[in-house]
Backbone as a chain_set.jsonl record, in Angstrom:
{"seq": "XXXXXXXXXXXXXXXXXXXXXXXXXXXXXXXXXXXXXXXXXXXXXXXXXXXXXXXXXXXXXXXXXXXXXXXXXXXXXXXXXXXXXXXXXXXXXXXXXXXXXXXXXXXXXXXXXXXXXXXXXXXXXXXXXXXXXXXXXXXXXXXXXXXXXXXXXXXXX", "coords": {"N": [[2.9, -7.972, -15.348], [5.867, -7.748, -14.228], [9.179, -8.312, -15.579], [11.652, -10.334, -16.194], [13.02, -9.431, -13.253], [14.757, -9.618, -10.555], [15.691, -9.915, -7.03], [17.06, -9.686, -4.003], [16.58, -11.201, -0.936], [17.856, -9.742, 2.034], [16.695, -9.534, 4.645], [14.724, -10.544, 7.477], [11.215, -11.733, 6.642], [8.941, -9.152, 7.479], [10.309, -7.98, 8.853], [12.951, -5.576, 10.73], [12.639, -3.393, 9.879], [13.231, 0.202, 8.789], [14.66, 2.576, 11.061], [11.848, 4.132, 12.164], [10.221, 3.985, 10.244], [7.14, 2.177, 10.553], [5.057, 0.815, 9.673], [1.413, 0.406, 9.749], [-0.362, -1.869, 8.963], [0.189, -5.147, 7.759], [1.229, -6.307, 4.311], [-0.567, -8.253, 3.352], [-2.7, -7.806, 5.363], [-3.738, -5.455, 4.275], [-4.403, -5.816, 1.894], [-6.42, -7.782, 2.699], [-8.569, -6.264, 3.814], [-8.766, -4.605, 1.773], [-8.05, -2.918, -1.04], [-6.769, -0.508, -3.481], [-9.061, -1.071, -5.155], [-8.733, -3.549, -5.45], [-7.499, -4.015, -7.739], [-4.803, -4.471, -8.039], [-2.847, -6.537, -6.898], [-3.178, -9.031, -8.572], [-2.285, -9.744, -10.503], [0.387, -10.886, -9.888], [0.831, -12.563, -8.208], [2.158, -15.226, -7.881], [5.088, -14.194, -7.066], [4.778, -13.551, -4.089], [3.836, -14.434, -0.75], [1.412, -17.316, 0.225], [-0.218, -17.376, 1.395], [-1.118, -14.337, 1.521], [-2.97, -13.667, 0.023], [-5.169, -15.365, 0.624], [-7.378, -14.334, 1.839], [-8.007, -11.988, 0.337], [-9.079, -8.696, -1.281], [-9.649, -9.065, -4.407], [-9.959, -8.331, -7.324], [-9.61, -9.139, -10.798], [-8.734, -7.536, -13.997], [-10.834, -4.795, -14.355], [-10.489, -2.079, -11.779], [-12.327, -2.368, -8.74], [-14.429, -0.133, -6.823], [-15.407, -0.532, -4.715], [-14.874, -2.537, -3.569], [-13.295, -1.848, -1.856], [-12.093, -0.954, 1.228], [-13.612, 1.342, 2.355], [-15.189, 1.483, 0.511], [-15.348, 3.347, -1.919], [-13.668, 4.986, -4.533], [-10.142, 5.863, -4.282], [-7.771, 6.489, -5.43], [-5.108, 7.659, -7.498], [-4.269, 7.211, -10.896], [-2.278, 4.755, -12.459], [-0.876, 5.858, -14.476], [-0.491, 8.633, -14.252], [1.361, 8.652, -11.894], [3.204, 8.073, -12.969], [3.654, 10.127, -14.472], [4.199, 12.034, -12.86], [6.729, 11.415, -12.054], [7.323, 9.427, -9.82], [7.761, 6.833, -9.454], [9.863, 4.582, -9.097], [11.892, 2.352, -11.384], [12.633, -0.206, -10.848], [10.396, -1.104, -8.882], [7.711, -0.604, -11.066], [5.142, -0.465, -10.151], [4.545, 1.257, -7.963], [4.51, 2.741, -4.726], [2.991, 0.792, -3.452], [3.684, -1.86, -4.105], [6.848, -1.473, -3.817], [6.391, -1.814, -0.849], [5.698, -4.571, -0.55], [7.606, -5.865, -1.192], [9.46, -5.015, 0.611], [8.573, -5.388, 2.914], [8.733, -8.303, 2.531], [11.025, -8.425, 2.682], [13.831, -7.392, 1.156], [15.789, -5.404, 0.807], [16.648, -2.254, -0.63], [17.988, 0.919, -2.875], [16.071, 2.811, -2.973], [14.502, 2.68, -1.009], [15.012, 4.679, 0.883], [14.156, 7.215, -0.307], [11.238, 6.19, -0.557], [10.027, 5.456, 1.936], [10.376, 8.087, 3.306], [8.079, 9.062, 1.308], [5.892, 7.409, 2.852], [6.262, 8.458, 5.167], [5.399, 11.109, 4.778], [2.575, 10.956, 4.315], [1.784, 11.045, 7.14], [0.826, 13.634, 7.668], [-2.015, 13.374, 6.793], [-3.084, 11.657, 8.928], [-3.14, 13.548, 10.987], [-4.839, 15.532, 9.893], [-7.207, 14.093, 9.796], [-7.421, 13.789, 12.582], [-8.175, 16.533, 13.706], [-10.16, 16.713, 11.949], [-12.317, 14.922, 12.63], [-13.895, 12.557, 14.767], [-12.898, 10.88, 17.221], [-13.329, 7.378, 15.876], [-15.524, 7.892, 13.9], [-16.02, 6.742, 11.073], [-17.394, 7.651, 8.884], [-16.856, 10.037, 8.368], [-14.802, 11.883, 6.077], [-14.158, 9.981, 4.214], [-12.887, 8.844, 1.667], [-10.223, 9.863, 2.238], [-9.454, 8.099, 4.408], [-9.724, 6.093, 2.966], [-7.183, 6.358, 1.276], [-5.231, 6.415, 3.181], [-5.224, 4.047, 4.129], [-4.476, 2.558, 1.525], [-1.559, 3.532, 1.905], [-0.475, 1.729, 4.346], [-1.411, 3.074, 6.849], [-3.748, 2.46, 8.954], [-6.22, 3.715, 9.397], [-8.968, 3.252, 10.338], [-8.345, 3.268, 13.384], [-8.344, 5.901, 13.669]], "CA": [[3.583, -7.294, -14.261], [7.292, -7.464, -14.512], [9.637, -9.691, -16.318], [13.049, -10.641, -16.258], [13.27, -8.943, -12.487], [14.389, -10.043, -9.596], [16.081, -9.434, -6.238], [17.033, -10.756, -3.221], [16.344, -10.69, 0.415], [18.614, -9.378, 3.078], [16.624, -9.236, 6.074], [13.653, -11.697, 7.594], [10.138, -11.272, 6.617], [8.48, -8.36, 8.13], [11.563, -7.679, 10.291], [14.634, -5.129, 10.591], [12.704, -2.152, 9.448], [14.326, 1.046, 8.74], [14.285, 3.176, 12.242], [10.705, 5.722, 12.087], [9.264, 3.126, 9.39], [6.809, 1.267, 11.795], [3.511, 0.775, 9.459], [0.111, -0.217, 11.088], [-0.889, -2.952, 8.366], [1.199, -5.464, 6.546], [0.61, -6.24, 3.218], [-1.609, -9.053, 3.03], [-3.78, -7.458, 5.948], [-4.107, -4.247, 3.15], [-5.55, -6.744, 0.88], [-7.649, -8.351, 3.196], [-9.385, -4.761, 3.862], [-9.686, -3.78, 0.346], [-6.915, -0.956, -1.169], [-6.874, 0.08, -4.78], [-10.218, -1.306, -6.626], [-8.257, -4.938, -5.83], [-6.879, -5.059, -9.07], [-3.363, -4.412, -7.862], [-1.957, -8.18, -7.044], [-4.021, -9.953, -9.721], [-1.086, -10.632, -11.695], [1.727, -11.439, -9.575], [0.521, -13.806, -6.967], [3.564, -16.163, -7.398], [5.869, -13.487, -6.122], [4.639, -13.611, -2.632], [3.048, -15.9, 0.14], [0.326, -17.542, -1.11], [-1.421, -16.804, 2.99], [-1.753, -12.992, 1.812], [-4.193, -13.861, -0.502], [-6.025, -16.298, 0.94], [-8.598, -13.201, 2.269], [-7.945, -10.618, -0.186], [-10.252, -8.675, -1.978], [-9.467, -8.474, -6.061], [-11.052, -7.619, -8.52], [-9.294, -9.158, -12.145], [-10.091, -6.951, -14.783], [-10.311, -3.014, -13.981], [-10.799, -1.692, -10.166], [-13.954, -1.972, -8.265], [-14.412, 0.661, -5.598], [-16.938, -1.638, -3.736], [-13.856, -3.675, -3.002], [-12.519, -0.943, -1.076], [-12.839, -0.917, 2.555], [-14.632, 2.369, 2.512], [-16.662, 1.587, -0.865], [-14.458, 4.426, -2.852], [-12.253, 5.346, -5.419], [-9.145, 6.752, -3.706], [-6.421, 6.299, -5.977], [-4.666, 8.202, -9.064], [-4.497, 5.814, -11.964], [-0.869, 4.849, -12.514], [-0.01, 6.817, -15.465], [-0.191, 9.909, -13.177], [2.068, 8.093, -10.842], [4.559, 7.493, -14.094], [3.612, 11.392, -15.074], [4.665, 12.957, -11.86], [8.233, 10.157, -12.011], [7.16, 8.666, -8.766], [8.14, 5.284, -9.853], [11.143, 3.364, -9.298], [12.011, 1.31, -11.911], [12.285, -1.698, -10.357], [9.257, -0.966, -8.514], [7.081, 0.071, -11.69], [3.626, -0.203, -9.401], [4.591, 2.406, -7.251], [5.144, 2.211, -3.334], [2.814, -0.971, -2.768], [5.001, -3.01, -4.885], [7.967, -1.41, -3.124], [6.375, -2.278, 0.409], [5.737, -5.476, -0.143], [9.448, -6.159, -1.604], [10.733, -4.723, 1.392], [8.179, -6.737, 3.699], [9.139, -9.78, 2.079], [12.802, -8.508, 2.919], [14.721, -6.85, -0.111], [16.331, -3.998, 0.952], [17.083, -1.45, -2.046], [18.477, 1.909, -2.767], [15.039, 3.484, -3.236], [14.056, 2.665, 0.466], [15.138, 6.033, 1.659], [12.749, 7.891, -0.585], [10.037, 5.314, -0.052], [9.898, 5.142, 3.507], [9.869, 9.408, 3.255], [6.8, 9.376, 1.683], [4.995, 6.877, 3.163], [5.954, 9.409, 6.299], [4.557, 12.467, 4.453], [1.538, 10.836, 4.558], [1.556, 11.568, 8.308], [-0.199, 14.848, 7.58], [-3.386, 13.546, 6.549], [-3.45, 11.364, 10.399], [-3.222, 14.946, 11.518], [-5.854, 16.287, 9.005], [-8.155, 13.176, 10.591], [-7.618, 13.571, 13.666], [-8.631, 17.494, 13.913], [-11.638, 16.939, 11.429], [-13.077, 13.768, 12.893], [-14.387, 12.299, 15.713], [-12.521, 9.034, 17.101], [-13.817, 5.827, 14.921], [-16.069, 8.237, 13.339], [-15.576, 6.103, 9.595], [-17.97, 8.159, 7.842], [-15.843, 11.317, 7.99], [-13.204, 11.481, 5.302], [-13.773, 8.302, 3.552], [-11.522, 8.981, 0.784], [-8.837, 10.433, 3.117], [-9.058, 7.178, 5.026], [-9.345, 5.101, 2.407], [-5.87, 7.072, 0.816], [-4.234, 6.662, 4.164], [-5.197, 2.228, 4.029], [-3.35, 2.363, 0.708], [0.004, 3.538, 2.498], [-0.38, 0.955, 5.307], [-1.821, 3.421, 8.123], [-4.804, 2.177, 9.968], [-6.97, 4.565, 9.738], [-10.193, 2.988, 11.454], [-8.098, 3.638, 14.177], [-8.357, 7.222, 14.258]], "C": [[4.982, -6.903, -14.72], [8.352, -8.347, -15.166], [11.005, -9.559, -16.323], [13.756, -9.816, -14.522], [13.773, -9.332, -11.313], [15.512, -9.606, -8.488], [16.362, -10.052, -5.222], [17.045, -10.21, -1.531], [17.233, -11.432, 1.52], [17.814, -9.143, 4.936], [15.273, -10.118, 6.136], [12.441, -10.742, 7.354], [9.493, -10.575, 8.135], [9.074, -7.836, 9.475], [12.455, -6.617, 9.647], [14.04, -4.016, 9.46], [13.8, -1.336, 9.879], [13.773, 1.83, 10.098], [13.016, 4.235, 11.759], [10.155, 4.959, 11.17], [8.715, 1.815, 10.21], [5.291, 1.636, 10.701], [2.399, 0.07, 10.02], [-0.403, -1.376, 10.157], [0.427, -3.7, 7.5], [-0.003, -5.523, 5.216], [-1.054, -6.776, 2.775], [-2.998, -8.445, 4.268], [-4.533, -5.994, 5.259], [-5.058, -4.909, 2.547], [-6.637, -7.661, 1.18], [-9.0, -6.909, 3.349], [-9.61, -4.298, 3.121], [-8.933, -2.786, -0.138], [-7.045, -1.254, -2.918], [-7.438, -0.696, -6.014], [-9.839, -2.57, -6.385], [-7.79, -5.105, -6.479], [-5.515, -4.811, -8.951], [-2.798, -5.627, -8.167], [-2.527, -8.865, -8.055], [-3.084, -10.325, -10.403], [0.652, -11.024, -11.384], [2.057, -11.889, -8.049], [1.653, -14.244, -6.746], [4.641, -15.606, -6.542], [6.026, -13.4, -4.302], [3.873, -14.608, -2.198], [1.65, -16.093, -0.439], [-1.152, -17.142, 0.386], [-2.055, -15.063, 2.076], [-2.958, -13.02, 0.873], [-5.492, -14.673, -0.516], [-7.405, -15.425, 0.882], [-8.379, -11.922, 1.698], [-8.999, -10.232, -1.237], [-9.691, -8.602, -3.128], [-10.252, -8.609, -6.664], [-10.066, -7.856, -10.399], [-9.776, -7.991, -13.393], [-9.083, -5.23, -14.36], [-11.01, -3.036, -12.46], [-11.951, -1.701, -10.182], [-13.977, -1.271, -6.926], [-15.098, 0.095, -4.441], [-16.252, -2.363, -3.002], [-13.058, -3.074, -1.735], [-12.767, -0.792, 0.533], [-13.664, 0.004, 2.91], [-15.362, 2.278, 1.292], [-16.137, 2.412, -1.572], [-13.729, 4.731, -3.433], [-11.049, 6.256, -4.312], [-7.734, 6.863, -4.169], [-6.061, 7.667, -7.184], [-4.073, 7.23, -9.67], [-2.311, 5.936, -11.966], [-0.371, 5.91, -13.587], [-0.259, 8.386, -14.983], [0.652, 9.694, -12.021], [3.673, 8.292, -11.494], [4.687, 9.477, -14.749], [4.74, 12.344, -13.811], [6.316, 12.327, -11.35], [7.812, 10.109, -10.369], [7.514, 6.726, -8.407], [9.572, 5.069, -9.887], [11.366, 2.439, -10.54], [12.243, -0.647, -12.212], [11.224, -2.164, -9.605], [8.312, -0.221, -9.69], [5.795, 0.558, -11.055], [3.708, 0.723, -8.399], [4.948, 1.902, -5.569], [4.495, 1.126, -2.851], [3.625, -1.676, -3.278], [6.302, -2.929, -3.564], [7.501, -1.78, -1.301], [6.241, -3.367, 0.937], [6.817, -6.406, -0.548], [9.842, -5.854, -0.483], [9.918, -5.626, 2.173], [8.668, -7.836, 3.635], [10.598, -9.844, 2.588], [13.549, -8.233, 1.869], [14.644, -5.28, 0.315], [16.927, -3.676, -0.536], [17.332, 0.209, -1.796], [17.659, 2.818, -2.615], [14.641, 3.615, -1.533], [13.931, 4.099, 1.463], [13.785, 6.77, 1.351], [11.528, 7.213, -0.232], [9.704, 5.805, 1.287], [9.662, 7.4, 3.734], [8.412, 9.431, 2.671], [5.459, 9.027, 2.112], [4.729, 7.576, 4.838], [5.172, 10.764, 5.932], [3.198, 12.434, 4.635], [0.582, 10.575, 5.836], [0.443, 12.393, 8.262], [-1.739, 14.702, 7.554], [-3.968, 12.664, 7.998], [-4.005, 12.601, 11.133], [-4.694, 15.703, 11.428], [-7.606, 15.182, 9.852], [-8.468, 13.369, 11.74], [-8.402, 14.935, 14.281], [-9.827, 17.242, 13.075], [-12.575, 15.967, 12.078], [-12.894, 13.182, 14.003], [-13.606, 11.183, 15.738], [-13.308, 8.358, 16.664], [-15.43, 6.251, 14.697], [-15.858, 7.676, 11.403], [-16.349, 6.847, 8.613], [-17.404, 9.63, 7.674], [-14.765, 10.989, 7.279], [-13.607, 10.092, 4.781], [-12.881, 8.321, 2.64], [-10.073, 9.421, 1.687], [-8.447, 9.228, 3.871], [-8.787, 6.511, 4.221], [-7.42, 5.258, 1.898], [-4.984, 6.17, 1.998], [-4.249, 4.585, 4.286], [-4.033, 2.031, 2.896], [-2.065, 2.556, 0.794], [-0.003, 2.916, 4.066], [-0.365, 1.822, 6.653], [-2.884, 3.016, 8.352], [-5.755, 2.866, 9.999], [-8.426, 4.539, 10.175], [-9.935, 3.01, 12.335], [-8.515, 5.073, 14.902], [-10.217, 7.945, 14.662]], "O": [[5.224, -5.937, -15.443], [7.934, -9.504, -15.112], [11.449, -8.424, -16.497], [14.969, -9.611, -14.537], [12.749, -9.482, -10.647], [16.374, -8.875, -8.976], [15.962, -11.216, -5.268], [17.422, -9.126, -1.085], [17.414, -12.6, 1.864], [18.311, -8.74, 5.987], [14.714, -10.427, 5.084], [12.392, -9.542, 7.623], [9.474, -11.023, 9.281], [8.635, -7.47, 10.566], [12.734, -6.595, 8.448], [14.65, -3.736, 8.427], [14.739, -1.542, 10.648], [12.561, 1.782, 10.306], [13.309, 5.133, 10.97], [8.991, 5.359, 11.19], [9.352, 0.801, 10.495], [4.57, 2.601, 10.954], [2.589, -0.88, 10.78], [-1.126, -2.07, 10.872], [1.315, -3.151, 6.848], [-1.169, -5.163, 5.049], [-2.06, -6.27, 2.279], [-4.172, -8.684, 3.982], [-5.618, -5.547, 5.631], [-6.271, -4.704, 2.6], [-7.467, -8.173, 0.43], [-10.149, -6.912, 2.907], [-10.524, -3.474, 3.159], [-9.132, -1.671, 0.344], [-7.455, -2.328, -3.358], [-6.974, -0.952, -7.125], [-10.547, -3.281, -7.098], [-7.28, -6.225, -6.52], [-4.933, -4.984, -10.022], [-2.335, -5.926, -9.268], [-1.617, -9.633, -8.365], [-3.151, -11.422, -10.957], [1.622, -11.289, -12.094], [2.935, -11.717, -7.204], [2.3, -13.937, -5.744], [5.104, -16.189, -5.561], [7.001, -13.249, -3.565], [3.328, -15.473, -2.884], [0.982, -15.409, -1.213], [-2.342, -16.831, 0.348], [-3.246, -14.751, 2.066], [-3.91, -12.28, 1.12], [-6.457, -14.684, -1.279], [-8.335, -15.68, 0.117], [-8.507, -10.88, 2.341], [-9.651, -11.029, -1.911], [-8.826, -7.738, -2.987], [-11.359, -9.084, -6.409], [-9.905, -6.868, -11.116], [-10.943, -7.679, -13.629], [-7.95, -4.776, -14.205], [-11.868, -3.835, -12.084], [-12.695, -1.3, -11.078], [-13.534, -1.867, -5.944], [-15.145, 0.553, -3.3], [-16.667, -2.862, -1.955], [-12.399, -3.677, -0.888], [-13.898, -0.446, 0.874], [-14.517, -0.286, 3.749], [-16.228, 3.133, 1.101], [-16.804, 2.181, -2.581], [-12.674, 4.851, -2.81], [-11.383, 7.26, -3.683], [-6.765, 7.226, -3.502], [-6.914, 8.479, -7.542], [-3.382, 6.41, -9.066], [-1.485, 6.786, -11.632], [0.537, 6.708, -13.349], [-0.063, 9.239, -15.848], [0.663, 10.564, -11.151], [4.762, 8.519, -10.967], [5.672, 9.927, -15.334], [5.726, 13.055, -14.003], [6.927, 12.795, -10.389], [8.19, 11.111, -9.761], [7.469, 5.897, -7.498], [10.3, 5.459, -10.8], [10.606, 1.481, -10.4], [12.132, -1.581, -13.006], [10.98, -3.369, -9.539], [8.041, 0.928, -9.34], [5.344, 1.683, -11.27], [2.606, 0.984, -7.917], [5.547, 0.863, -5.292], [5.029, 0.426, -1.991], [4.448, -2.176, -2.51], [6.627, -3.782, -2.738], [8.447, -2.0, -0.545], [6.41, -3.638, 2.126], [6.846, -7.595, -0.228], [10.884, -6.47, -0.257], [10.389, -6.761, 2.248], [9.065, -8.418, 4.645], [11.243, -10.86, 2.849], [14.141, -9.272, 1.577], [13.812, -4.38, 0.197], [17.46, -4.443, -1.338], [16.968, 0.752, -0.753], [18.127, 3.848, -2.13], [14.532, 4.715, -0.991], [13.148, 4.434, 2.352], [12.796, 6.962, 2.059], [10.757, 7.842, 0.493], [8.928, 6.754, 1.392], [8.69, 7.819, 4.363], [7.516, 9.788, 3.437], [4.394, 9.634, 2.005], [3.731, 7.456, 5.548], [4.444, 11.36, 6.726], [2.547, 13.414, 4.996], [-0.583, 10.183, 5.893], [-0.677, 12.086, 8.671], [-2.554, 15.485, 8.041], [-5.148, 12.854, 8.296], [-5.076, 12.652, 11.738], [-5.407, 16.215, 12.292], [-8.68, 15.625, 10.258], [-9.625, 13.203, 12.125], [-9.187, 14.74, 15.209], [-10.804, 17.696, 13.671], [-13.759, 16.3, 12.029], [-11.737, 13.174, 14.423], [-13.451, 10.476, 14.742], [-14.421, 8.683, 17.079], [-16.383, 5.546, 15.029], [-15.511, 8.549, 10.607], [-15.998, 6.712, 7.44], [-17.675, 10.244, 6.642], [-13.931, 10.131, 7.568], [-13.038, 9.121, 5.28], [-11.882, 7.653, 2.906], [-8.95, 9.01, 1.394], [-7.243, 9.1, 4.094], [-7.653, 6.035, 4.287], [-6.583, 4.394, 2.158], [-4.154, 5.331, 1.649], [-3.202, 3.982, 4.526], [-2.94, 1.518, 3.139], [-1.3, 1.981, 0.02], [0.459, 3.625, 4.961], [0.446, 1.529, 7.531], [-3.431, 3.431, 7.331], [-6.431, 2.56, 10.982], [-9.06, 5.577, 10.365], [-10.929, 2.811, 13.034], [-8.847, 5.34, 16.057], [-10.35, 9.061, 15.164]]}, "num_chains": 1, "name": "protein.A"}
């Protein structure tokens, strides 16, 4: 994962969001539902509560889509994450890392951008909600699954 990193927290767990950043899952309820193949946290358990993993799905190793709450690949591999500079450097894993740093409570300078595009990804609620039937799950499975990996809900819609 990361080494020599660390940070510190300014505000209580899962409290004292930023105003308009109101996500529908925390972390550990992401990873109970299944988000990117599982093999995300696999290597830096210690960092956080040891509850969010009690019921999470992983997958050691390389991703399994099976793990996924919709059964599907829905990601772009990181080094298209690191291609397009979407990465923080103190967040190398991209915005889960950074959401569950700020969950945990570590406010950082990045937060602004963060929290923008975990709103951009409004659009595709939108895109759901005109293509698909309420708690229609077999419409869009990749689009839902996408929208689990930035902590919206989307068996809601």
């Amino acid at each position: 994962m990361q080494q020599g990193y660390s940070y510190a927290l300014s505000a209580p767990m899962g409290e004292d969001f930023a105003e308009g950043f109101s996500p529908d899952l925390t972390p550990a309820q992401m990873l109970e539902l299944g988000v990117f193949g599982g093999c995300y946290m696999t290597d830096c358990r210690d960092e956080f509560p040891a509850d969010w993993f009690e019921e999470a799905k992983l997958s050691p190793g390389k991703p399994d889509k099976e793990l996924n709450y919709f059964g599907i690949h829905a990601s772009q591999p990181l080094s298209e994450w690191q291609r397009k500079g979407w990465l923080h450097q103190d967040d190398p894993r991209g915005w889960f890392q950074w959401y569950c740093r700020y969950f945990m409570g570590r406010r950082h300078d990045d937060d602004e951008r963060q929290i923008g595009r975990w709103r951009a990804m409004r659009r595709h609620v939108g895109q759901l909600r005109s293509a698909c039937d309420t708690g229609d799950l077999s419409c869009r499975p990749r689009q839902r699954q996408a929208l689990l990996h930035w902590a919206y809900d989307s068996r809601k819609l």
